[in-house]
N, C-alpha and C positions, 0 to 999 in steps of 0.2 A: 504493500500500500504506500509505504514512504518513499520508494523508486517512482509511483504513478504521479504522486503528488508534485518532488520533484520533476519528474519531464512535464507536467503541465505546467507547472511558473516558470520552468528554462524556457519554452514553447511561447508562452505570453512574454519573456522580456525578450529573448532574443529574434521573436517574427512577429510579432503582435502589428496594430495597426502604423499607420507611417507616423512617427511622433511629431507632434509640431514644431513652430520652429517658423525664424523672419523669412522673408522672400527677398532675394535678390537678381541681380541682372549680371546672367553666365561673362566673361571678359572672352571677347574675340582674342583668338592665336591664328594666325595663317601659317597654310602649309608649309614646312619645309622646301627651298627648293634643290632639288637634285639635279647635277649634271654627268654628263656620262666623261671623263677625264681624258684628257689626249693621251697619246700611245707618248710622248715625249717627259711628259708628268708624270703617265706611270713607270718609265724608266727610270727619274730622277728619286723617284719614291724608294724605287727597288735596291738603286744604289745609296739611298744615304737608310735603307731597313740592315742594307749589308754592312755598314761604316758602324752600326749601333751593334749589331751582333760581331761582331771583331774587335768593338768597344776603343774603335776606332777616332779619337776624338780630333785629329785635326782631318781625318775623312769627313767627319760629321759637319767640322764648322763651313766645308767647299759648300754643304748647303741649304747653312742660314744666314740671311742678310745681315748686314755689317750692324741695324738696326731695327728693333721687333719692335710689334705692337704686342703688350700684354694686355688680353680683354678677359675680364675677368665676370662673373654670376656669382650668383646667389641661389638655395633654393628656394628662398622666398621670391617668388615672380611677381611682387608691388614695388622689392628695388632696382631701378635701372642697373644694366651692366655699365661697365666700368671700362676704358681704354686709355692706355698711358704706354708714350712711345719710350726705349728703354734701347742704350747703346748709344753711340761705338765700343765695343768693350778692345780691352788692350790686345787678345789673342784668345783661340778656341776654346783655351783648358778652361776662363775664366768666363763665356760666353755661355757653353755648356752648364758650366756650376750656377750661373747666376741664374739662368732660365730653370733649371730646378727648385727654385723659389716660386714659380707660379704653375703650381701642376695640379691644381684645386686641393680641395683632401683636407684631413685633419692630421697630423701626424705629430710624432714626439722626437727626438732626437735618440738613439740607444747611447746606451750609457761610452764614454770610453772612444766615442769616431771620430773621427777627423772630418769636420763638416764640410769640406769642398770632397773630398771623396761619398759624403753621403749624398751631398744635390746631384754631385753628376751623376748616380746610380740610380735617383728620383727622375733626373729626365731621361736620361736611357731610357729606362722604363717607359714613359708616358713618351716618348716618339714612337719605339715599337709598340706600344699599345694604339696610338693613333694610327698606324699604316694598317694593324693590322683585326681591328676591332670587328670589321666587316661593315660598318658604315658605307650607306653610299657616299659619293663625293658630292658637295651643295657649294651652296654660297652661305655667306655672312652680311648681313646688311650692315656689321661693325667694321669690315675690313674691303673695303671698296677694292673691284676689281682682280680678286682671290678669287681660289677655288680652294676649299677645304676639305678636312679627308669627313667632314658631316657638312648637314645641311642643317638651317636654323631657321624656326620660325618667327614670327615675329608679335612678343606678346605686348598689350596695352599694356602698361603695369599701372596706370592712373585708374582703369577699370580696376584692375585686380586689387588694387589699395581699397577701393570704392565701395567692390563685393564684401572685400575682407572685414572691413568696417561694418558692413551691415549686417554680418552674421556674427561678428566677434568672435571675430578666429585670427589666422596669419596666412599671410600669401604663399605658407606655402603648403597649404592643404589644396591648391587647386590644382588639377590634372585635365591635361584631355584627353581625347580616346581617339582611338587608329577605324572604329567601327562603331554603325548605331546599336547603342546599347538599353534594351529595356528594364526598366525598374519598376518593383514590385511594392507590395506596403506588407508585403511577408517576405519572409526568407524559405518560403513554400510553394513561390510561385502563385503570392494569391490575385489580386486585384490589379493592374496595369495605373501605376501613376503618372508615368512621364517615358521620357527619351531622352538619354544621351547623343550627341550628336557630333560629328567630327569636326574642328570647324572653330569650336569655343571648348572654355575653360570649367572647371564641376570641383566644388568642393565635397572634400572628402567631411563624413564627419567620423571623427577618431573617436567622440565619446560614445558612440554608440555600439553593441556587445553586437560580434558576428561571427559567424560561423565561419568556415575553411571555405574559400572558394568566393564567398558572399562579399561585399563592401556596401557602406552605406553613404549614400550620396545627400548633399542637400537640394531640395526640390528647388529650382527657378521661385515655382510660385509658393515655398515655404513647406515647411516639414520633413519627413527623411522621406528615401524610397532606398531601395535595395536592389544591387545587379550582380550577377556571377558574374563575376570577371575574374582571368589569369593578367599577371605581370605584363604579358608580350602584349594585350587591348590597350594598354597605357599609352599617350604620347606624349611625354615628358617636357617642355622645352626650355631643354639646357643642351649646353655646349660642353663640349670638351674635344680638344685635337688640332693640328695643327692647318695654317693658310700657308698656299703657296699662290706666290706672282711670276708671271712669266717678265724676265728682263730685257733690255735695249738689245741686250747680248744673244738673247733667244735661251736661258736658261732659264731653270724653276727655280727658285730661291723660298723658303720656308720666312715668310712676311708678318704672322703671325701666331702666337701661340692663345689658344682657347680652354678657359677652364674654369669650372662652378665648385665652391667651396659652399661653407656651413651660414 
């Protein structure tokens, strides 16, 4: 009897009706743009993927520009990113270490390193991680004239501040989605209360109890609803990876580095 009792109050708090709750107005994100990369960029890729696994570092520096932009995020999507131009550095060993300072992340120091040996193993990393993440190649509306190893879309954050105020939460509970997603006012599949939609932004709400598989979304016109979704429906929009420009010279040069921290 006391296992019956329990699954009926789990059953009402975790799928019960959609709770209420303010309404506000979803924030427009445009799609990603993707381009398909010339045969001469993905050479240049392949060679400086090879200069990083040989840990090659004045191979590396043949191809980043004498001067980067560091563009940097946030997961909260109500604060603007961030661009600030950075260089001429004196030589590769010190261009590499220094660009390991903006590789997003939270990280600590280990006890005992030598900290120009630890950034440049920070960017290592996060160059091979950008060649080779499987990202298509896109643009950047931060980084005029690039091609990057992702695509970015482009979010209102004045909206997103807007929404996030009116539900009293933070910007960074808002998500979009890759596909139209329906939500329910159970986690049973009861009643149809709304639509996700590809296109705009959906706060999550985190104080509400869900099941495996479930998330619970705030309604546009107020209250919760519920969708099964996996990880991969998400469409996150943050950056991370690097910009390449094509020079006077006809080479690809790595113009900017891209990366979302806390």
């Amino acid at each position: 009897m006391r296992r019956a009792v329990v699954t009926i109050v789990a059953s009402t708090l975790l799928g019960g009706a959609a709770l209420a709750g303010p309404a506000y107005t979803p924030p427009k994100v445009s799609s990603a743009r993707t381009v398909e990369a010339p045969a001469d960029l993905r050479a240049a890729a392949t060679e400086l993927l090879k200069a990083v696994a040989a840990k090659d570092i004045e191979g590396i520096g043949k191809w980043l520009a004498p001067k980067v932009s560091i563009v940097t995020g946030t997961l909260d999507l109500s604060i603007p990113r961030g661009s600030k131009l950075e260089g001429p550095w004196e030589n590769a060993k010190s261009q590499v270490a220094d660009l390991g300072n903006s590789t997003g992340g939270d990280w600590d120091l280990p006890p005992n390193v030598e900290i120009g040996a630890f950034l440049t193993r920070m960017e290592l990393d996060f160059i091979g991680q950008s060649l080779t993440d499987g990202q298509p190649w896109g643009m950047d509306a931060a980084v005029d004239g690039a091609i990057c190893t992702y695509g970015l879309g482009k979010v209102d954050t004045t909206a997103v501040k807007r929404a996030a105020r009116a539900l009293g939460t933070s910007g960074d509970s808002f998500v979009g989605v890759k596909r139209e997603i329906e939500l329910f006012d159970t986690m049973q599949g009861g009643k149809s209360v709304g639509k996700l939609m590809p296109g705009k932004l959906y706060a999550i709400d985190y104080d509400a109890e869900t099941l495996t598989e479930w998330t619970a979304f705030h309604l546009p016109a107020g209250g919760v609803g519920f969708g099964k979704v996996s990880g991969d429906d998400f469409d996150r929009p943050y950056a991370s990876g690097l910009c390449f420009r094509q020079q006077a010279s006809g080479q690809w040069t790595v113009v900017a580095q891209a990366s979302t921290g806390l």
